[in-house]
C-alpha atoms as an extended CHARMM CRD file, in Angstrom:
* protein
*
       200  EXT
         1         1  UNK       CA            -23.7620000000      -70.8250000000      -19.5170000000  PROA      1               0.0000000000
         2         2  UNK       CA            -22.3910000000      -67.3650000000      -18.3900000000  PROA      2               0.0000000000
         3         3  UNK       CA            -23.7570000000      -65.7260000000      -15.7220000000  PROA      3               0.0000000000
         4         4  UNK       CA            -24.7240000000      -62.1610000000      -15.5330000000  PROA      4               0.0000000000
         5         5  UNK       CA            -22.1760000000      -59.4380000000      -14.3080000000  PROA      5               0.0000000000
         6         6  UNK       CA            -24.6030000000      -57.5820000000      -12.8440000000  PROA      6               0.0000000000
         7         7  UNK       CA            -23.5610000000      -54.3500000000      -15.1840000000  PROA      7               0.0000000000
         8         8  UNK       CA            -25.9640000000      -53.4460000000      -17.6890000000  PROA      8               0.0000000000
         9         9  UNK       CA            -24.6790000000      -52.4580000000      -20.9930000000  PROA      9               0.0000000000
        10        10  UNK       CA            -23.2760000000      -48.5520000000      -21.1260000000  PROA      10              0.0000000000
        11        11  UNK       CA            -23.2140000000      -48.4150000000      -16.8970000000  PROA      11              0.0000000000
        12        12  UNK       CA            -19.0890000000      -48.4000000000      -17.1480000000  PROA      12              0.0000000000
        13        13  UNK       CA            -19.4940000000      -45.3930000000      -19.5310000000  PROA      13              0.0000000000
        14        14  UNK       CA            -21.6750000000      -43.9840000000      -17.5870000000  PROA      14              0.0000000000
        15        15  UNK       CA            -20.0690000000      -43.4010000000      -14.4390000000  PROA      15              0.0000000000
        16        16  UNK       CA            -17.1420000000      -41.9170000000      -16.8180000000  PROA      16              0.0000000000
        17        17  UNK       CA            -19.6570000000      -38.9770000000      -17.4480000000  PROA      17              0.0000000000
        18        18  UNK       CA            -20.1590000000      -37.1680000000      -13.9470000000  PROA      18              0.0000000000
        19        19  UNK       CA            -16.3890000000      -37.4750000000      -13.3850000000  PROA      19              0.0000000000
        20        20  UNK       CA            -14.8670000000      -35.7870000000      -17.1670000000  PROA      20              0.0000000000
        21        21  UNK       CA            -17.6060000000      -33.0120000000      -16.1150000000  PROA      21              0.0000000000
        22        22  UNK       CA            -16.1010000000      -32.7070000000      -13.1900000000  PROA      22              0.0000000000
        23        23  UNK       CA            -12.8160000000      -32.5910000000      -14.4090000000  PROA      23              0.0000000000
        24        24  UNK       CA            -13.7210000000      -30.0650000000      -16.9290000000  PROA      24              0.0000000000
        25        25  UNK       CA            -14.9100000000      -27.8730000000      -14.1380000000  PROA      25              0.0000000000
        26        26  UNK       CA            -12.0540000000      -27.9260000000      -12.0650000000  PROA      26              0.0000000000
        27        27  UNK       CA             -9.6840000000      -27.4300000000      -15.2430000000  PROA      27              0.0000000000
        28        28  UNK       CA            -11.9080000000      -24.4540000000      -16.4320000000  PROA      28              0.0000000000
        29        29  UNK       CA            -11.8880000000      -23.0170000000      -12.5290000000  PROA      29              0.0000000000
        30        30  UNK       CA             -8.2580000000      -23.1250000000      -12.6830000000  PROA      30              0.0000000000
        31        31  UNK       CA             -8.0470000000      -21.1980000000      -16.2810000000  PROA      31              0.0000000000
        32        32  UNK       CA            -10.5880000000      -18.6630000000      -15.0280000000  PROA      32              0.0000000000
        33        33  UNK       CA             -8.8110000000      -18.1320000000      -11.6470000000  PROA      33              0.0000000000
        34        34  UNK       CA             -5.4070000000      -17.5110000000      -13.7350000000  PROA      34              0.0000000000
        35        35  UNK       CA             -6.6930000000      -14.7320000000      -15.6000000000  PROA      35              0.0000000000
        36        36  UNK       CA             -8.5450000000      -13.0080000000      -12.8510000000  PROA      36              0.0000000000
        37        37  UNK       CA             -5.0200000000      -13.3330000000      -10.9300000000  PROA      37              0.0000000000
        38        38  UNK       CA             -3.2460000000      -11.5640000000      -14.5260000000  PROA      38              0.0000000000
        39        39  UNK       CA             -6.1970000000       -9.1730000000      -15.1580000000  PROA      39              0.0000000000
        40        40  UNK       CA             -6.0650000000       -8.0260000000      -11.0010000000  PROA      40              0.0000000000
        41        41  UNK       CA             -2.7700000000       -8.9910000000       -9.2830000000  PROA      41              0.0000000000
        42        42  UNK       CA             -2.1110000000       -8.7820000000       -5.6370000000  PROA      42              0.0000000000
        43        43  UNK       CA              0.6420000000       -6.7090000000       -6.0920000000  PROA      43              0.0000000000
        44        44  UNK       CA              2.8440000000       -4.8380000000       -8.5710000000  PROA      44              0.0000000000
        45        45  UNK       CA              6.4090000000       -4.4550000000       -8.7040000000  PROA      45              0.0000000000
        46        46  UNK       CA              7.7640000000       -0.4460000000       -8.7150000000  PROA      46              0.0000000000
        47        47  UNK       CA             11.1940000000        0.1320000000       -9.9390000000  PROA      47              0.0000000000
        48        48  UNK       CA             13.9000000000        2.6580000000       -8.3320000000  PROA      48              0.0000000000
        49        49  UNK       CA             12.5790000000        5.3900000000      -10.3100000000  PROA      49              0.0000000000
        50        50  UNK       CA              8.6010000000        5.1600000000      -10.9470000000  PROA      50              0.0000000000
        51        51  UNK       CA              7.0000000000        8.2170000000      -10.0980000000  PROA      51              0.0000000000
        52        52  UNK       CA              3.5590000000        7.8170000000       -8.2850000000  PROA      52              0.0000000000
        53        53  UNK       CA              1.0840000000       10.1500000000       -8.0240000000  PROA      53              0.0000000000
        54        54  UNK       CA             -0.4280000000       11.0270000000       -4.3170000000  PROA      54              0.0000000000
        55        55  UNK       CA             -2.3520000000       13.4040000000       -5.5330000000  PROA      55              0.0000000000
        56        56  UNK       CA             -3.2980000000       16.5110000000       -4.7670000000  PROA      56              0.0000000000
        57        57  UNK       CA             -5.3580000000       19.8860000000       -4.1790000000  PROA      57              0.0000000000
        58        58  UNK       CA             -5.3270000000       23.5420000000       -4.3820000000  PROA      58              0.0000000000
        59        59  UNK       CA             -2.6230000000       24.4930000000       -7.3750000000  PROA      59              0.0000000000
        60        60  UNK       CA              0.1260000000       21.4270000000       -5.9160000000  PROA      60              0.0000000000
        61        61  UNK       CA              0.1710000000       17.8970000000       -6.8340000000  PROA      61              0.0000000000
        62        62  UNK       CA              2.3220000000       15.4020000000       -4.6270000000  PROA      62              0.0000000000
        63        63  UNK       CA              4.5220000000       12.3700000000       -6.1040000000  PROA      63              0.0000000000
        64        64  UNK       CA              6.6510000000        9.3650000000       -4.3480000000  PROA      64              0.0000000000
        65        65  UNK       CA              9.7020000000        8.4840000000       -6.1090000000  PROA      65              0.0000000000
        66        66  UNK       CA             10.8760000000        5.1120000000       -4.4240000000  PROA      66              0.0000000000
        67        67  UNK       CA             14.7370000000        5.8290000000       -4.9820000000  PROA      67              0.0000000000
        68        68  UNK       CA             15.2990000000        1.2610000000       -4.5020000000  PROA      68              0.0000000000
        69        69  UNK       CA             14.2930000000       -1.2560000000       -6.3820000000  PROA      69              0.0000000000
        70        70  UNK       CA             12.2400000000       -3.9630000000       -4.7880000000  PROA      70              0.0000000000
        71        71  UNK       CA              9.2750000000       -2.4760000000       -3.5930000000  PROA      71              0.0000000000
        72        72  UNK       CA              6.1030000000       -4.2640000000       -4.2280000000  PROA      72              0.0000000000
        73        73  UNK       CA              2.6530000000       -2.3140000000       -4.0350000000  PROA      73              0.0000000000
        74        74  UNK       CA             -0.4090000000       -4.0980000000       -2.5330000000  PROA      74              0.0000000000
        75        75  UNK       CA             -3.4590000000       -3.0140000000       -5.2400000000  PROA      75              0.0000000000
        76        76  UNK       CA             -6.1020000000       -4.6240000000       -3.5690000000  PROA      76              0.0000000000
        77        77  UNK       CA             -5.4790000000       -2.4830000000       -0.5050000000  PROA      77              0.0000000000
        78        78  UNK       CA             -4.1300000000        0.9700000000       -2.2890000000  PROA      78              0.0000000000
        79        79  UNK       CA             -6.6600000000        3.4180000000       -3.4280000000  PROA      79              0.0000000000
        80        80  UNK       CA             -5.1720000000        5.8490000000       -6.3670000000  PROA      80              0.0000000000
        81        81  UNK       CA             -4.8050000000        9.4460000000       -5.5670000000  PROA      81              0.0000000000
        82        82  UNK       CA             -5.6170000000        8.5790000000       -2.1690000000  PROA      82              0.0000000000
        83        83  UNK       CA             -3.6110000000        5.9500000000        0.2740000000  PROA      83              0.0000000000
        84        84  UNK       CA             -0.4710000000        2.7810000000       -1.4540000000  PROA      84              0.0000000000
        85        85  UNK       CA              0.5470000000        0.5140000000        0.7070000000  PROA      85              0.0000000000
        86        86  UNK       CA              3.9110000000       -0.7650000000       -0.2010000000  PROA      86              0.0000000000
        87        87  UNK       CA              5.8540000000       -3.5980000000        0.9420000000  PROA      87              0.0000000000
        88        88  UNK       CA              9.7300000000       -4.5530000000        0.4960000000  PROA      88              0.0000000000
        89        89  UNK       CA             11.2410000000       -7.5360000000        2.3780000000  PROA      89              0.0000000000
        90        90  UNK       CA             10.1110000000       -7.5750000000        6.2330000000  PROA      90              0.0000000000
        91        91  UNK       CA              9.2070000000       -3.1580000000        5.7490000000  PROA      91              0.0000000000
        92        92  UNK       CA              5.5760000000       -1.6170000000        5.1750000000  PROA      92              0.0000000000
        93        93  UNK       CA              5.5830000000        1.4400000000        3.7280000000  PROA      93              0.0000000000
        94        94  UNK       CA              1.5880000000        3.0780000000        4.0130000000  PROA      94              0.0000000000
        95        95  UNK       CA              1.7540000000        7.1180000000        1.5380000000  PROA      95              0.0000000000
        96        96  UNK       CA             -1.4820000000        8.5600000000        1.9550000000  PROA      96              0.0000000000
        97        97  UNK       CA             -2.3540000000       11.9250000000        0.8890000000  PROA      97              0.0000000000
        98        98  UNK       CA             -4.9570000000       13.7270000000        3.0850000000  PROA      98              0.0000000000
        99        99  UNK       CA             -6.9910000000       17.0480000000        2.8290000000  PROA      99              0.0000000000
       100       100  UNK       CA             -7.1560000000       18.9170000000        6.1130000000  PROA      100             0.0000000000
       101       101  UNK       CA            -10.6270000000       21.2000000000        6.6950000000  PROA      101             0.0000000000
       102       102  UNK       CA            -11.1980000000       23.9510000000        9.0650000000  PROA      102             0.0000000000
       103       103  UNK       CA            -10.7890000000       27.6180000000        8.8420000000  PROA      103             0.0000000000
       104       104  UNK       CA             -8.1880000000       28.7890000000        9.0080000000  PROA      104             0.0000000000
       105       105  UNK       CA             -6.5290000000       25.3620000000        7.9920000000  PROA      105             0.0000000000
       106       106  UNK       CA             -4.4890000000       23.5580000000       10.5550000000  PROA      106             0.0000000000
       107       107  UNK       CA             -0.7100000000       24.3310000000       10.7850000000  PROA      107             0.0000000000
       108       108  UNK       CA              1.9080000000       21.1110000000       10.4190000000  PROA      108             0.0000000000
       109       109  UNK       CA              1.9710000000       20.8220000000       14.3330000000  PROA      109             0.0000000000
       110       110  UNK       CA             -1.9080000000       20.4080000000       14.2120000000  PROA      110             0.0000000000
       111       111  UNK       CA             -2.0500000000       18.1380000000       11.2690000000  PROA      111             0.0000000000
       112       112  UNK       CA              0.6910000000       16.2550000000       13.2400000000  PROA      112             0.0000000000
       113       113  UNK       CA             -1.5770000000       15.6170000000       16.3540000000  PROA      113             0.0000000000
       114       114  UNK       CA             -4.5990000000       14.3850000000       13.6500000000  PROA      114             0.0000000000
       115       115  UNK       CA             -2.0300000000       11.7650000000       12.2500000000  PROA      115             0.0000000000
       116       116  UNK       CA             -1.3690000000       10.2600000000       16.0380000000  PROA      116             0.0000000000
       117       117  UNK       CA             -5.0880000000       10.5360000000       16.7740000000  PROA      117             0.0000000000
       118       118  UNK       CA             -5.7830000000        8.3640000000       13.1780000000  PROA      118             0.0000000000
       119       119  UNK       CA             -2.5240000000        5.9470000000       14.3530000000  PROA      119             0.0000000000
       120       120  UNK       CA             -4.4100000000        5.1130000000       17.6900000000  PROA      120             0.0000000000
       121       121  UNK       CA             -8.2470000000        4.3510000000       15.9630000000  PROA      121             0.0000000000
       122       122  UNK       CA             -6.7590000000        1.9370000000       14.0130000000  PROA      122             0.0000000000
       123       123  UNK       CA             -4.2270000000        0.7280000000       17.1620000000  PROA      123             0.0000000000
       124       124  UNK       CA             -4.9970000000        1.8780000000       20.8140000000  PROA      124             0.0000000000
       125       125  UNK       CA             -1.4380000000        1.6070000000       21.3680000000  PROA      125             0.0000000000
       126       126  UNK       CA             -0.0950000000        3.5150000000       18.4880000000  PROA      126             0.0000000000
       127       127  UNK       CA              1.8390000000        6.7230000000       19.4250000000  PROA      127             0.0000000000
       128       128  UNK       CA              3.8810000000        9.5680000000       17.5950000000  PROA      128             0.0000000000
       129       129  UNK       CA              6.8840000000       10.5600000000       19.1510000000  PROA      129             0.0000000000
       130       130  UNK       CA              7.9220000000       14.1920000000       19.1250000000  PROA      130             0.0000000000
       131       131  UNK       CA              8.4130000000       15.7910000000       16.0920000000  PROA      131             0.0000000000
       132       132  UNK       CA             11.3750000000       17.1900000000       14.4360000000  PROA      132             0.0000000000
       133       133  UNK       CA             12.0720000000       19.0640000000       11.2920000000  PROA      133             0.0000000000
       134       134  UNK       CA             12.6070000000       17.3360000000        8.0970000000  PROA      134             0.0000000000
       135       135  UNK       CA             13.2950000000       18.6430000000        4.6270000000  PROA      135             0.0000000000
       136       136  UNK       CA             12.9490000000       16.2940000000        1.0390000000  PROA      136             0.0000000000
       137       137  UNK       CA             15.1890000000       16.4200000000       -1.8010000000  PROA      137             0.0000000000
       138       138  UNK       CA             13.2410000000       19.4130000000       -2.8670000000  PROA      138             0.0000000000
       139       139  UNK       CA             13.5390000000       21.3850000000        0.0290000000  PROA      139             0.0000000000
       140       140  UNK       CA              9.6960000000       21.2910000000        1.4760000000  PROA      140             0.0000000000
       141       141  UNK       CA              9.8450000000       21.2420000000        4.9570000000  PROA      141             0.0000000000
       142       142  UNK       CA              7.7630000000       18.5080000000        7.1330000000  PROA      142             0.0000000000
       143       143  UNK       CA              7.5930000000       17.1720000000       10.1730000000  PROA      143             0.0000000000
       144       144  UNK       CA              9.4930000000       13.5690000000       11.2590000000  PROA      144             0.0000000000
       145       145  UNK       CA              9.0230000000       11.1280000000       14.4210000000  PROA      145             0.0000000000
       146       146  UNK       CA              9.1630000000        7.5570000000       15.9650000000  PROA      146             0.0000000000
       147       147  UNK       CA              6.0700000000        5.7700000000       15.7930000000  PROA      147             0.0000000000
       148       148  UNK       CA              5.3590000000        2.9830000000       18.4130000000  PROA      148             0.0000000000
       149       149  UNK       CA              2.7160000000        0.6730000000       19.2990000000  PROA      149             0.0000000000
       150       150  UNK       CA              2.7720000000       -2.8840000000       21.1470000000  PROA      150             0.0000000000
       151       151  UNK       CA              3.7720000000       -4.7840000000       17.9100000000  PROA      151             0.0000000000
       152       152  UNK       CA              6.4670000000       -2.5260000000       16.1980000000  PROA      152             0.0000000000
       153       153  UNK       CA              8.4840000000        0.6800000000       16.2350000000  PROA      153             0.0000000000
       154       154  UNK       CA              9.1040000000        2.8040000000       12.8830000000  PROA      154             0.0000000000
       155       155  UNK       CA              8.6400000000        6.4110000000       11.6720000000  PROA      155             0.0000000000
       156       156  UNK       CA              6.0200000000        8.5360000000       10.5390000000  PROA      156             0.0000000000
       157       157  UNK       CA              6.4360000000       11.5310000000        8.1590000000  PROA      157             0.0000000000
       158       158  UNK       CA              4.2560000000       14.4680000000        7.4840000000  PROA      158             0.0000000000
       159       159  UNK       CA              4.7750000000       17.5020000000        4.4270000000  PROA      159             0.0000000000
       160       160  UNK       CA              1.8400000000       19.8000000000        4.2850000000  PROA      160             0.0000000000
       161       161  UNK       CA              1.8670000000       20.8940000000        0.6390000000  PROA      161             0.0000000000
       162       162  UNK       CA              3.2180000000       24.2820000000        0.0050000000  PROA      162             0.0000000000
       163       163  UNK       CA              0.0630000000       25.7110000000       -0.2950000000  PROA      163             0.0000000000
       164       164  UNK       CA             -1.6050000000       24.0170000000        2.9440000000  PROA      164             0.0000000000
       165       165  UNK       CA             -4.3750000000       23.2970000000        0.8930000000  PROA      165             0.0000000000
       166       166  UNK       CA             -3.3300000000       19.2850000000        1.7890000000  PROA      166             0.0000000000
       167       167  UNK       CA             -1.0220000000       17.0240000000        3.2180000000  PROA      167             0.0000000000
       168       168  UNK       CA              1.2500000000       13.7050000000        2.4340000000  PROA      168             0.0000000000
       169       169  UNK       CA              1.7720000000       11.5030000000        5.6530000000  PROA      169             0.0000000000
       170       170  UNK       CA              3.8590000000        8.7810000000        5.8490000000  PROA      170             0.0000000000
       171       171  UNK       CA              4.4550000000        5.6750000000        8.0140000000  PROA      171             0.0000000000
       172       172  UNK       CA              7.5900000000        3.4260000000        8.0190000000  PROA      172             0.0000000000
       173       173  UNK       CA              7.7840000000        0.0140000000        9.6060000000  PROA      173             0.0000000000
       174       174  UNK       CA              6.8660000000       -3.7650000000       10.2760000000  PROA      174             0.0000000000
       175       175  UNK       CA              5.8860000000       -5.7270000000       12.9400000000  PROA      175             0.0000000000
       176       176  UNK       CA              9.3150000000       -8.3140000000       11.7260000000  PROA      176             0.0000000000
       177       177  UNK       CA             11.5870000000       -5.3200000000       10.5600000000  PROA      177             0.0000000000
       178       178  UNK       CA             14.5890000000       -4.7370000000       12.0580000000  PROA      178             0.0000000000
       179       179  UNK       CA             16.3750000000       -1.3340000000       12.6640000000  PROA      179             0.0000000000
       180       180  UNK       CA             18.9010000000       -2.0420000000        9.9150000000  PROA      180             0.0000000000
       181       181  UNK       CA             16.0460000000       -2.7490000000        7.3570000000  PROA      181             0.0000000000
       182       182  UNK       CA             14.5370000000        0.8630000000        8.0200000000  PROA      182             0.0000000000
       183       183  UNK       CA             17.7930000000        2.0910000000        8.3330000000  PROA      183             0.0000000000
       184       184  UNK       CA             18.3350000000        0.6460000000        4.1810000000  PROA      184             0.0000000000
       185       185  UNK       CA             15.0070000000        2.3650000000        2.8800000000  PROA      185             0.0000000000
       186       186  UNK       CA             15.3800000000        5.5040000000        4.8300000000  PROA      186             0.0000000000
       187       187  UNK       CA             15.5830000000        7.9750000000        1.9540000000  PROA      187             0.0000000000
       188       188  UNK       CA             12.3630000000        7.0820000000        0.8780000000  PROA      188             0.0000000000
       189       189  UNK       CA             10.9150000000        9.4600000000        3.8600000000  PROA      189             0.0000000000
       190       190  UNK       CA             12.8080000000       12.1720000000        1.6080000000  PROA      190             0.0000000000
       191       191  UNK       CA             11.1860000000       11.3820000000       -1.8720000000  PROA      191             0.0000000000
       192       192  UNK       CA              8.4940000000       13.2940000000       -1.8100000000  PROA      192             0.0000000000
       193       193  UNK       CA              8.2020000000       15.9780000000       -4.4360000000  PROA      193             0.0000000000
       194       194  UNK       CA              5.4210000000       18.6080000000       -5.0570000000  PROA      194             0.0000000000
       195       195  UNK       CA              4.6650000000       20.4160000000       -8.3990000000  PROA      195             0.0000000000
       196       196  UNK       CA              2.5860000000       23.5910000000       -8.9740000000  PROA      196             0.0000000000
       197       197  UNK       CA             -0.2840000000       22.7980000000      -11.2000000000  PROA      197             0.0000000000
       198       198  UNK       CA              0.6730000000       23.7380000000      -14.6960000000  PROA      198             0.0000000000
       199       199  UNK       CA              4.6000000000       23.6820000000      -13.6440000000  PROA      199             0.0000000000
       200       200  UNK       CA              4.8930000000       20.1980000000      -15.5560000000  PROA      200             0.0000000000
């Protein structure tokens, strides 16, 4: 006489049911996460070449024109028109374009200080060295300097437009870059161009 297994009919197929759904969940999780990563990607690759646009105010727009290839921008932490945050190899590269206030508006020198006094709220040992004149490929005149703080040494880089009406500031570094790696993207303090509104 055969004894009883102690599994009633359909209990094997049973347990089968909780796990397939759970497979199915993790596959479709895995699908859904794929296309979120295509549809918003962490970054996005800019060629020697691509113009972006910094924006702008008054009758001048400002564009970067990364003159190497293998820059990557961050999206989720770039705002358009406003502040990109690229990254190539061990270098950060933060373009922000910024509208002074005040009457009369603040000269370069002034807009200068603001950019150390923004450098230190967001690291109490950020500093701007001294600035010196720099000129981009178009001729606008800006101002240039070392920026330090307890993690890294770059540059920063500052071109009011030529109507004052707003400003592009720029910082160069990396807490793991080395003085040659600056040294390879240092044109891109130069690439800078702005056009009169209507000019294109």
């Amino acid at each position: 006489m055969a004894q009883p297994s102690g599994t009633a009919p359909g209990t094997i197929r049973d347990h089968w049911i909780p796990l397939g759904i759970a497979t199915a969940v993790a596959v479709l999780l895995v699908v859904v996460w794929s296309l979120v990563d295509a549809l918003l990607p962490g970054t996005q690759r800019i060629h020697a070449g691509d113009e972006i646009t910094l924006g702008g105010d008054g009758g001048y727009r400002a564009a970067l024109t990364l003159p190497q290839d293998g820059w990557l921008l961050d999206v989720g932490s770039s705002q358009a028109g406003q502040t990109y945050r690229f990254h190539r190899g061990t270098v950060d590269l933060t373009v922000t374009s910024v509208t002074p206030v005040g009457d009369p508006l603040p000269d370069a020198k002034q807009l200068w200080a603001g950019m150390g006094d923004i450098a230190r709220a967001g690291d109490p040992t950020a500093r701007l060295g001294e600035p010196e004149v720099i000129t981009t490929e178009q001729g606008v005149e800006g101002l240039t300097g070392v920026m330090r703080s307890r993690t890294e040494e770059g540059a920063a880089v500052l071109y009011p437009s030529p109507d004052g009406e707003f400003a592009v500031e720029m910082t160069l570094g990396g807490a793991d870059a080395t003085i040659a790696d600056l040294e390879a993207v240092a044109d891109v303090a130069r690439a800078v161009t702005f056009t009169e509104e209507g000019e294109r």
